[in-house]
N, C-alpha and C positions, 0 to 999 in steps of 0.2 A: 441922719437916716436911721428911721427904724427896723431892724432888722430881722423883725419879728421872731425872737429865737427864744424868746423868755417863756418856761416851764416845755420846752420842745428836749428831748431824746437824744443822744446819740451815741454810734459804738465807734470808738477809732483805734486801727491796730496800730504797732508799733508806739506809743502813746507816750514812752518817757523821756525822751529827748529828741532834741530835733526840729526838724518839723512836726510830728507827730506832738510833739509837747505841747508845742507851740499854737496846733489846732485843737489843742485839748483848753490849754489859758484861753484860747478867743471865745472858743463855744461858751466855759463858764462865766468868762466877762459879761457876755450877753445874755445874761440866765439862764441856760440849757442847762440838762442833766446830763453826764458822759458819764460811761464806762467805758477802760481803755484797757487795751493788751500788749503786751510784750515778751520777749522770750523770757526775759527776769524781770519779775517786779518788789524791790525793796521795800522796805517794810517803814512807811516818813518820809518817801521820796518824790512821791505823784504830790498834787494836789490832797488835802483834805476829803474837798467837797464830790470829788470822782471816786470811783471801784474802781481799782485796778488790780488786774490778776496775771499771773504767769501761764500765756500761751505759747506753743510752738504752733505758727500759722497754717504750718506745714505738713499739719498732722489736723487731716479733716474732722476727725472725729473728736477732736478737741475745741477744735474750733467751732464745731456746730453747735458742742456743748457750753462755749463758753458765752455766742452767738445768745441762745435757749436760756441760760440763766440770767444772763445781763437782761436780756427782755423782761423775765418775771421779776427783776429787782427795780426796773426802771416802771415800769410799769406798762411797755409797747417802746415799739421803736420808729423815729420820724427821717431818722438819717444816719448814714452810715460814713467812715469816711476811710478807706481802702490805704494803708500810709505805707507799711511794713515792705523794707526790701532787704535782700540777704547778702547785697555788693557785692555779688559773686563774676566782677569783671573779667581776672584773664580766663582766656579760650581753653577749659577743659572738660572735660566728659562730665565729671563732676560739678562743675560750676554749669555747666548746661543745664543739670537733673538737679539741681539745689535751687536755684532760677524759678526752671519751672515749677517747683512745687512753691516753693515761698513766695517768689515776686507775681506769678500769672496763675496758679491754682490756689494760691492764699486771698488774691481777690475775688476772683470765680466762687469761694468758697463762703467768704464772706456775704457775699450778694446773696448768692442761693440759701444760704440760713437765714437769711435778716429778712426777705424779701416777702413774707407772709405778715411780718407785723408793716411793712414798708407798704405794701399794697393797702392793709386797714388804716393805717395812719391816714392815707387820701391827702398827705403832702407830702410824699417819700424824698428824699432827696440822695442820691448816691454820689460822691466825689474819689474819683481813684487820683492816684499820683502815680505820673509815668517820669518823668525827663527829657530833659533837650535830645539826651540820646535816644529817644524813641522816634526820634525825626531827620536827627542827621547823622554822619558818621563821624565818629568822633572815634577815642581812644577806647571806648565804653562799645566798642560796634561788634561786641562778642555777644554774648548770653545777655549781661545786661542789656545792652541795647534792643534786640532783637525782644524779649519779652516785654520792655516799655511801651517800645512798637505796638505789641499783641496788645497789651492794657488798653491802648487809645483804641482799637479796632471795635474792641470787646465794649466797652462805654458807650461807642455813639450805636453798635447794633442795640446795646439795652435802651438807649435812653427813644428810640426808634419803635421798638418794640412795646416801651412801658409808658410812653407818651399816652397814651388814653387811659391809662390804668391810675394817672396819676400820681405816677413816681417820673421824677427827673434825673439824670443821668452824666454826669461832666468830670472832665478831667483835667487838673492841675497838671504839668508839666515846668518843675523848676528847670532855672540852669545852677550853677555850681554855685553850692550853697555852703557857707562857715559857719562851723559853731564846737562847739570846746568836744572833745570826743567824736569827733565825724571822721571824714573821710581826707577831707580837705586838710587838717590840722597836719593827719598824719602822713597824708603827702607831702607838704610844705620841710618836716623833719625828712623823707624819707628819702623824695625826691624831687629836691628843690629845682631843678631844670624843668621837671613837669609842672609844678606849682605856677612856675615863672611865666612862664609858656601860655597857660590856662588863663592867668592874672594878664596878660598881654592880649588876649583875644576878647576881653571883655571892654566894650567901651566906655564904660562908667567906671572903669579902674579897680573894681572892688565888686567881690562876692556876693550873695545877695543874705539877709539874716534869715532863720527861720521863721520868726515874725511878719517878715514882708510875704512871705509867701504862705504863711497862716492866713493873712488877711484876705487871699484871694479865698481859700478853701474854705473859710469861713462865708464870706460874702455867696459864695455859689451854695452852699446847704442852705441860704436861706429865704424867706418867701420874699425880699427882695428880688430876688434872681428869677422869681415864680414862671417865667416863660423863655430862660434860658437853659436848653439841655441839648447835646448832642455837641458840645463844644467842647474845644480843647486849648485851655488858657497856659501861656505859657508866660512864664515869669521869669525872666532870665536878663532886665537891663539890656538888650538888642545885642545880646551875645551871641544868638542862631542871626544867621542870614538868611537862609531861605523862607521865600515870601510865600505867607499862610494864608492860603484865599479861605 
């Protein structure tokens, strides 16, 4: 399948490990141009063929500039892909207000400064990344959860909204995802009871890679997906149970 993405744009936060990495390798496999962000970006560590710069998502006025020059380097922008979260799980004042500035004001933020080259593109395509914990309650049904939640709200009112504007609007939603440096590794050291637990709820026995769930995020930025927007794909091996009409 052609997935028409050859000489197409795009900005993806959080971009050097990860999933976010991972949807950076798929966009460039498929010939797209990326620019990616993160809060540190080493100097040999991205891709070659992408710009990658040191953002804090969390800081608007950074990001709108980072938003603004990646556009005049790329040359316009045809899609965006919302990655960046700040795992600010257990339930405190602070992880509340870190949350919402990184994980639901850093997308918000995103969108709104992309959203003028996204409208001139005339194939915009917008993809956020929320979580299983944006749907059910899980161990994550603090701050994280409850802003994942917000992400999926926030997606399908855009993709609603920008649907005759010709920009598209969709959200990924992993379940528990492994990869060297994440969240998962350092659970497994940290608290193997939870890891245990997590590994047991999953019927395929095993995590899902950042790749697997690239390939969704890639597949929906692209004009294969041309009349799919307002959805919310969740990728998780039938680890949620409740049923998604």
């Amino acid at each position: 399948m052609d997935l028409g993405l050859s000489g197409k744009r795009f900005l993806v936060t959080g971009g050097t490990r990860g999933i976010g990495r991972a949807v950076v390798d798929g966009l460039l496999a498929e010939g797209a141009a990326v620019a990616y962000c993160a809060r540190t970006v080493e100097a040999g560590s991205g891709p070659e063929s992408a710009i990658g710069t040191a953002v804090d998502v969390g800081d608007a006025d950074a990001l709108k500039k980072w938003v603004d020059d990646s556009a005049s380097a790329l040359g316009g922008v045809d899609g965006v892909v919302a990655n960046v979260s700040a795992l600010a799980i257990p339930d405190s004042q602070e992880n509340w207000r870190t949350t919402f500035e990184v994980d639901l004001m850093g997308t918000v933020g995103l969108v709104e400064a992309a959203l003028p080259s996204l409208l001139e593109s005339g194939t915009g395509s917008i993809v956020t990344i929320s979580s299983v914990s944006g749907r059910e309650i899980d161990f994550a049904s603090g701050p994280y959860g409850t802003m994942k939640a917000a992400i999926i709200h926030y997606t399908q009112g855009l993709a609603f909204n920008l649907a005759g504007q010709g920009v598209r609007a969709n959200t990924v939603s992993p379940g528990n995802t492994y990869f060297p440096g994440g969240v998962w590794p350092s659970i497994e050291q940290n608290d193997p009871e939870l890891f245990a637990t997590a590994m047991a709820l999953n019927p395929t026995g095993r995590m899902a890679t950042p790749q697997e769930v690239a390939n969704a995020v890639v597949f929906l930025s692209s004009s294969a997906a041309s009349f799919i927007t307002g959805t919310n794909l969740v990728v998780d091996g039938a680890l949620t149970r409740g049923v998604q009409f």
